[in-house]
C-alpha positions as CSV (number, residue, x, y, z in Angstrom):
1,X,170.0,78.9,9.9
2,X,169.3,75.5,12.0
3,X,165.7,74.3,12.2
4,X,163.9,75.6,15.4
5,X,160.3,74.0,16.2
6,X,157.6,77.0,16.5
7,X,155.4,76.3,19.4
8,X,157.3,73.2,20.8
9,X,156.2,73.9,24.6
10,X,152.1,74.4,23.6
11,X,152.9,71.4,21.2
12,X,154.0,69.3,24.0
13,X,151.6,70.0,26.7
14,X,148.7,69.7,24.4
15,X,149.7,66.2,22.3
16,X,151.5,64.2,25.3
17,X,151.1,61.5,26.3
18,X,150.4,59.4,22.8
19,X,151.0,56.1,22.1
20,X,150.8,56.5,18.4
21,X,151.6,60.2,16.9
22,X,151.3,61.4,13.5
23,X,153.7,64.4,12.4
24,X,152.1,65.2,8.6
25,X,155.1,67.7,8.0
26,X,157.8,66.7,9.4
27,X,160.6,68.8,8.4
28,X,164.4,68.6,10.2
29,X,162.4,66.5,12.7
30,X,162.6,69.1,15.5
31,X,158.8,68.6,16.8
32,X,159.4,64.8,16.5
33,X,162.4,64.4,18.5
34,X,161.1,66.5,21.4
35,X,157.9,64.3,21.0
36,X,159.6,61.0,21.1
37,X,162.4,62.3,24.5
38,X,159.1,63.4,26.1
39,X,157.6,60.2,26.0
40,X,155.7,59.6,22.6
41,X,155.7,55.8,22.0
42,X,156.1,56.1,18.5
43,X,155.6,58.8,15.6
44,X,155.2,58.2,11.9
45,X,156.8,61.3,10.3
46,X,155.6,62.5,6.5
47,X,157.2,64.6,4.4
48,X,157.4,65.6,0.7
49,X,160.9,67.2,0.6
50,X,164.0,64.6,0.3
51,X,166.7,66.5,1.6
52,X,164.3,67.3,4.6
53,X,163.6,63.4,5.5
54,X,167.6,62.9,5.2
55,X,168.4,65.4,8.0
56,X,165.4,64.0,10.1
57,X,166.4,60.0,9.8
58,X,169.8,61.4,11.1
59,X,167.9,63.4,14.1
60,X,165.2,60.8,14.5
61,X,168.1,57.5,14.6
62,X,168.5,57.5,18.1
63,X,165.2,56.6,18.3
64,X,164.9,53.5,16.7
65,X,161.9,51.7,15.4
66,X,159.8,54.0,17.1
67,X,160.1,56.7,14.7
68,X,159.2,55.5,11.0
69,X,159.8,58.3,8.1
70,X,157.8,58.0,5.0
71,X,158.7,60.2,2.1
72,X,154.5,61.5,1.6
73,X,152.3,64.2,1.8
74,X,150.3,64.1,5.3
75,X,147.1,64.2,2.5
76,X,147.9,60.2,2.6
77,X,148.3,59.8,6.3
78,X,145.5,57.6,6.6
79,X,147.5,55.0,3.8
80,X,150.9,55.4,5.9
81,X,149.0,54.5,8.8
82,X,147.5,51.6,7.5
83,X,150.6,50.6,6.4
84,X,152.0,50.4,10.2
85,X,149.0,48.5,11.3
86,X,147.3,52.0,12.4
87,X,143.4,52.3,12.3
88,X,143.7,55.2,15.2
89,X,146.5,57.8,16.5
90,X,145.8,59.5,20.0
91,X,147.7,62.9,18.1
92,X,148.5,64.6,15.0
93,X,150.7,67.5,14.3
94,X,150.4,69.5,11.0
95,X,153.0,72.6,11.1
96,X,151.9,73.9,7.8
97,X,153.7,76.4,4.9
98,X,157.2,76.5,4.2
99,X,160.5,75.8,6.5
100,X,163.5,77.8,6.7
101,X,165.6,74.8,5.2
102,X,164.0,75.6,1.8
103,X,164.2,79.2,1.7
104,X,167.7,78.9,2.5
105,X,168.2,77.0,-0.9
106,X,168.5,79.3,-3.8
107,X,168.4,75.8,-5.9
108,X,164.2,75.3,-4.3
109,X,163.4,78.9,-6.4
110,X,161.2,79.5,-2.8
111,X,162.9,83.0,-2.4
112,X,163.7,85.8,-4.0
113,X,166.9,87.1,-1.7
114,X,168.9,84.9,-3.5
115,X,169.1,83.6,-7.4
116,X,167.5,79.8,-8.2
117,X,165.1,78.7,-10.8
118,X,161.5,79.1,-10.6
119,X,161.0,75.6,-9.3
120,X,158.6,76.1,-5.6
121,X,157.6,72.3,-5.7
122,X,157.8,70.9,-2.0
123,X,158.7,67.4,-3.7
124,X,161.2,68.3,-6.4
125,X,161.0,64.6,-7.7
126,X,157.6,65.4,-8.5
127,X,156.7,65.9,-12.2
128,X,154.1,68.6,-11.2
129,X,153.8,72.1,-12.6
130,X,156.9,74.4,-11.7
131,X,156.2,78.3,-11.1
132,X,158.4,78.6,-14.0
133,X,155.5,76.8,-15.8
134,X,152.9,79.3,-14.4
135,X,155.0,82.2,-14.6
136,X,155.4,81.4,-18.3
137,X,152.5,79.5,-19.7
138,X,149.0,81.1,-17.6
139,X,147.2,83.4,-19.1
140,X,147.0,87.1,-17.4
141,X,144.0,86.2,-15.8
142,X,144.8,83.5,-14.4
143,X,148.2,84.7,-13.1
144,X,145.8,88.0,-11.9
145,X,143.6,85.1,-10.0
146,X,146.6,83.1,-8.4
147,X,148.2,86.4,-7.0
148,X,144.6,87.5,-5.7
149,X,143.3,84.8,-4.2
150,X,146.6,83.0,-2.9
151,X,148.8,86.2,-2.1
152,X,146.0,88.8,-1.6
153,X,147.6,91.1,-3.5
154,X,145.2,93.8,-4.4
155,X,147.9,94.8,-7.5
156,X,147.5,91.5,-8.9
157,X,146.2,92.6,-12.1
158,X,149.4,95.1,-12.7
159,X,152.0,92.5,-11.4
160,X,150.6,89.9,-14.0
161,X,150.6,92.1,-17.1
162,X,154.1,93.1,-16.3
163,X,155.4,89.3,-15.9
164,X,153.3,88.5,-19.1
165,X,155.3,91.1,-21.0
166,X,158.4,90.1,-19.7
167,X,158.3,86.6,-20.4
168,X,160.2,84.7,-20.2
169,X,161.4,84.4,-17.2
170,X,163.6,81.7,-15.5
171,X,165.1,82.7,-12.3
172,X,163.7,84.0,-9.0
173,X,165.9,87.6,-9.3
174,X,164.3,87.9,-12.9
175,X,160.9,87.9,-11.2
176,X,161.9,89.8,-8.2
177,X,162.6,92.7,-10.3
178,X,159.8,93.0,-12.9
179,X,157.5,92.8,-9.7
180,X,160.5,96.0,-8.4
181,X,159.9,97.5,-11.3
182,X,156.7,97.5,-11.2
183,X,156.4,98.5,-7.3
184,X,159.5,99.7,-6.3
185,X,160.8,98.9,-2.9
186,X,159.8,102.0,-0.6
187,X,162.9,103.2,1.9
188,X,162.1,101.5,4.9
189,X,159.7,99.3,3.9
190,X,159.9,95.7,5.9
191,X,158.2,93.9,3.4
192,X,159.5,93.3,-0.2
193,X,156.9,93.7,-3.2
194,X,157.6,90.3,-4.4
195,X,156.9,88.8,-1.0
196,X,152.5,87.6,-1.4
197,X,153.6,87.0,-5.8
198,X,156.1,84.3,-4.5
199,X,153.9,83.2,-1.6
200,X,151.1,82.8,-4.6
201,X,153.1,80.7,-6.8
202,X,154.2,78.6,-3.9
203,X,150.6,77.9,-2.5
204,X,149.3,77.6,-6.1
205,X,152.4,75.1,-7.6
206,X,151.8,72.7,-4.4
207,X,147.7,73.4,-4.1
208,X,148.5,73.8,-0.4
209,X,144.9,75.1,0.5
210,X,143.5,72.1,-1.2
211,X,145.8,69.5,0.6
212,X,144.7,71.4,3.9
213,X,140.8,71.4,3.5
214,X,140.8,67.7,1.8
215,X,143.2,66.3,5.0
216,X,141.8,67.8,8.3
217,X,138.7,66.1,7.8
218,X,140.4,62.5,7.3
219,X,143.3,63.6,10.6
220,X,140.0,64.3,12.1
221,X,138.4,61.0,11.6
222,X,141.7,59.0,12.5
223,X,141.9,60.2,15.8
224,X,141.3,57.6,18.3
225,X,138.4,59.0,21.3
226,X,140.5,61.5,23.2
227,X,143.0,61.8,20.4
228,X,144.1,65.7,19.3
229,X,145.1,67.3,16.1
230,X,147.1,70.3,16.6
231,X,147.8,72.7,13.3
232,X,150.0,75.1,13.1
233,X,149.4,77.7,10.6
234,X,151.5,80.7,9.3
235,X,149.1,83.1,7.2
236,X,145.3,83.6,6.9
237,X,144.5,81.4,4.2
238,X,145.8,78.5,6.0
239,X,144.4,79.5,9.0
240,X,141.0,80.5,8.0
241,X,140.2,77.0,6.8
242,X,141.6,75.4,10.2
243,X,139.4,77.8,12.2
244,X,136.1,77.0,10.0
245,X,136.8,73.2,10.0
246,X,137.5,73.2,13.3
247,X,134.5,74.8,14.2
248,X,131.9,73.0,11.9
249,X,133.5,69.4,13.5
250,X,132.9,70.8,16.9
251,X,129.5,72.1,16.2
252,X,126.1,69.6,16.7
253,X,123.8,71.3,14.5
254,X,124.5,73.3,11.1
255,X,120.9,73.9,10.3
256,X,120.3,77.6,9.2
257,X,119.5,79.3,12.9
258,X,115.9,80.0,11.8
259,X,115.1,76.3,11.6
260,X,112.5,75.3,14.3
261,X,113.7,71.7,14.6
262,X,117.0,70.0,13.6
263,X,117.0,68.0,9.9
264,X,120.6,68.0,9.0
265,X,121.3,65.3,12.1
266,X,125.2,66.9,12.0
267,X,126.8,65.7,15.4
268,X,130.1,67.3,16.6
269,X,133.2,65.3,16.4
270,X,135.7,67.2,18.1
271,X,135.7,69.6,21.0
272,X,137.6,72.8,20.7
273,X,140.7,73.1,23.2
274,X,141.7,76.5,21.7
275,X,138.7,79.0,21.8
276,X,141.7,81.4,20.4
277,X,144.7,80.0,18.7
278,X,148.0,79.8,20.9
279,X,150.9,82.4,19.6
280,X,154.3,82.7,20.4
281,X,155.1,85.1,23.6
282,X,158.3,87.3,22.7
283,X,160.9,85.3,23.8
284,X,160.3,82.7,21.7
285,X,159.9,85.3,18.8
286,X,163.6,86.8,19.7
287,X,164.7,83.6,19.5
288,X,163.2,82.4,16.8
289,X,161.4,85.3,14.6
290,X,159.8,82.8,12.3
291,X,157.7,82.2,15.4
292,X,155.9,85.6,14.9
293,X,153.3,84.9,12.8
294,X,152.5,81.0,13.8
295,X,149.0,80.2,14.8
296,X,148.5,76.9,16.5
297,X,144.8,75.7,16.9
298,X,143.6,72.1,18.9
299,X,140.7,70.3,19.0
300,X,140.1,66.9,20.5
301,X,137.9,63.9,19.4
302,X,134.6,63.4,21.2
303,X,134.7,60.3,22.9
């Protein structure tokens, strides 16, 4: 299935026009290209995944000098900036998660629909833990932790004492069905039992909700006056800590409300351009179902 930008209409009104753009994820390239044929002066795409850069130098050639790809996590954007002379961007775009790209490869262990190892690493030249490695090697509780707190999975407990039994375990369909056998898949049911374990592994193999809360505050501080950062999230974790970012940057004072007089001298940074975060309408959703669930939330830097 071909690489569809989520958002790409609310993403183009909101970040153009920019002289210097930031993409921190940037996938096939598909927010990028539209960026740049709309009038973006130049973009500095990141991301961690090879095969992903290779199929967005191919879409991003046309473009020349103004679109520089740098195989990096947008946690170092302020570093690949430097590197192009940047001290300030007038917008950044995070689209955050997983793409379609690497859940179509059973080789990326990301899904469960079709066999591959328990790899999950967005950068599989990275020497990082695998899921295999936490699948294998945690204890119960911490496997009962990681599939609480990053799936919010309230049988957490049960699926970890089952995979702990059952080590060990190589492949994504060997995982798929001791989580099955645990929970079997109800007729009808939309969503498979194994869906928040592997979503857990992923988040917790990459530290994804780290990444997020450690980078928005340094995207925040790179924006030129006027600049915006637009993030696209795809579940509540990601989006919780956008939201509560977002608003503690836009906010002047975060003295407790009972204090008479301001002490913490907390000024806001950013303004909020999205009271509630944009969502796809249905047509882009029946064109593009990944859509569904994508959350995009903008703020722009005080000048």
């Amino acid at each position: 299935m071909p690489h569809i930008p989520v958002l790409l209409d609310a993403v183009l009104e909101y970040l153009l026009p920019a002289a210097r753009l930031i993409d921190g994820t940037l996938g096939a390239g598909g927010h990028s290209r539209a960026l740049l044929e709309h009038g973006a002066g130049a973009v500095l795409g990141l991301d961690l995944d090879p095969s992903a850069l290779e199929i967005a130098q191919a879409a991003l050639a046309p473009f020349g000098t103004r679109a520089d790809i740098a195989h990096a996590s947008y946690a170092t954007m302020r570093a690949e900036a430097a590197r192009l002379g940047w001290d300030h961007v007038e917008a950044i775009l995070l689209d955050l998660g997983i793409s379609s790209m690497q859940i179509d490869r059973p080789e990326r262990g990301f899904a469960f629909l079709r066999d591959g190892p328990l790899d999950m690493r967005f950068n599989p030249q990275d020497d990082g833990l695998t899921a295999a490695d936490l699948v294998n090697h945690s204890d119960l509780a911490d496997l009962a932790r990681i599939f609480f707190r990053y799936g919010e999975e309230p049988q957490g407990r049960r699926f970890a004492r089952a995979i702990v039994e059952s080590r060990p375990l190589h492949t994504t369909r060997e995982l798929a069905e001791v989580i099955e056998r645990v929970s079997p898949r109800r007729k009808g049911a939309t969503i498979h039992p194994a869906t928040r374990i592997f979503q857990a592994l992923r988040i917790a193999v990459n530290d994804e909700l780290g990444v997020v809360e450690r980078a928005l505050p340094e995207a925040i501080d790179l924006l030129a006056p006027g600049g915006r950062l637009a993030v696209i999230s795809f579940h509540s974790l990601e989006d919780r800590i956008v939201k509560q970012t977002f608003k503690r940057a836009s906010t002047d004072c975060l003295c407790p409300p009972k204090t008479p007089v301001c002490i913490c001298g907390h000024r806001a940074e950013v303004r909020l351009l999205t009271s509630k975060p944009i969502v796809a309408g249905d047509e882009e959703i029946s064109r593009n179902p990944r859509s569904r669930s994508a959350k995009l939330r903008i703020v722009e830097k005080c000048v």
